[in-house]
N, C-alpha and C positions, 0 to 999 in steps of 0.2 A: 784246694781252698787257697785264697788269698790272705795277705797275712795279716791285712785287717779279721776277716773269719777266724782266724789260727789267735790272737789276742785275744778275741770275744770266746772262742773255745774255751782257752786258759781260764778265763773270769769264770765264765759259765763251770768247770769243774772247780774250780776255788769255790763258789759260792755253794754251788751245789751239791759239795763233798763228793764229786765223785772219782772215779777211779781215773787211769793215766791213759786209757784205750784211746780207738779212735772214735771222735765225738764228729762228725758229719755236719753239712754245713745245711742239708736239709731235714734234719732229726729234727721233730715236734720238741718242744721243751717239757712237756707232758708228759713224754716218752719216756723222760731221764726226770723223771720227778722232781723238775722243776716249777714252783707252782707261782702266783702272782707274787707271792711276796719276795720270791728270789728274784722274779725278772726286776722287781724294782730296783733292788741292788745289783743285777746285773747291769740295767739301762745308768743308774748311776756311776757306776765303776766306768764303763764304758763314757758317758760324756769327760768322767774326772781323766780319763786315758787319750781320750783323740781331742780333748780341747770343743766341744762341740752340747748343743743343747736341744730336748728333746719336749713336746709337748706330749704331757698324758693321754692325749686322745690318738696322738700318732702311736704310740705302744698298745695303744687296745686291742690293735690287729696285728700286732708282732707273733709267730709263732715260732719261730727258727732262730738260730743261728745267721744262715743266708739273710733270711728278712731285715733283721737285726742290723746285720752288715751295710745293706742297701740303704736301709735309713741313714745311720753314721754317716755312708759317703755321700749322699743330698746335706746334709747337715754340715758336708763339708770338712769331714776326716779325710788323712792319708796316711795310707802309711808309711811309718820311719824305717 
């Protein structure tokens, strides 16, 4: 994973309580019971993190980590 992925990881186990394993950059968020109302705050955490802003209807199709990632770098994050 990249270390944009590897930040969104972190967020995504912050929000989603979960443990410290490894979190995959193509694992469903579904998977890891994370449900819409966590990817909100995770899509949140993530613009407040890379500087960067996200329309609603672009997260409608978000399912991953990866996807997640991909969006951020169009939107214009990088990583520090």
């Amino acid at each position: 994973m990249g270390v944009i992925e590897d930040v969104i990881a972190d967020i995504v186990r912050e929000v989603g309580e979960l443990d410290d394993g490894p979190l995959g950059h193509d694992v469903p968020f579904d998977e890891v019971d994370v449900d819409s109302l966590d990817l909100i705050e995770i899509a949140v955490a993530v613009e407040r993190h890379f500087a960067v802003r996200f329309e609603d209807a672009e997260l409608k199709g978000i399912r991953t980590i990866g996807e997640l990632a991909d969006l951020a770098r169009a939107r214009g994050a990088v990583a520090a």
